[in-house]
C-alpha positions, 0 to 999 in steps of 0.5 A: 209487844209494843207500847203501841200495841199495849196502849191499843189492848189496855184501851179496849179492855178498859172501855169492856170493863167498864160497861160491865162494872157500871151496874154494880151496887147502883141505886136509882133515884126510884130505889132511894125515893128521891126522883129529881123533876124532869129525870127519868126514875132509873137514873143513878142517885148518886154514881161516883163516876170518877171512884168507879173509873179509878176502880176500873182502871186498875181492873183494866191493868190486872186483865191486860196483865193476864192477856200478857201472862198468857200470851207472852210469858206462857208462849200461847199464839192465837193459832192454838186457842181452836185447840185450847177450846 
């Protein structure tokens, strides 16, 4: 595999892992009973944006290390995934 290609599979994974970590342990403004005038009740009250995607870039390189596992240590080929299933 390419470093192209790694780069291109670990910024996919990134961007999927991401929208699927997000809702974890979120509180909204509502939640919290401190709504900001002029935001909406459901937005976060505090997100920690930066702590979440350093969490998430770590979980990225384990599941591009499991793509890779798989794929390329254990010799699976896309071609026997219909079989697999």
């Amino acid at each position: 595999m390419s470093i192209g290609t790694a780069l291109a599979i670990y910024f996919v994974v990134w961007w999927v892992t991401l929208f699927v970590t997000l809702p974890f342990r979120m509180k909204s403004q509502l939640e919290l009973g401190s709504v900001t005038e002029g935001s909406d009740p459901a937005a976060p009250a505090n997100p920690q944006l930066l702590k979440r995607m350093l969490w998430n870039s770590v979980l990225a390189a384990f599941v591009c290390f499991l793509f890779w596992l798989v794929f390329y240590y254990f010799g699976v080929r896309v071609e026997d995934l219909p079989r697999a299933i």
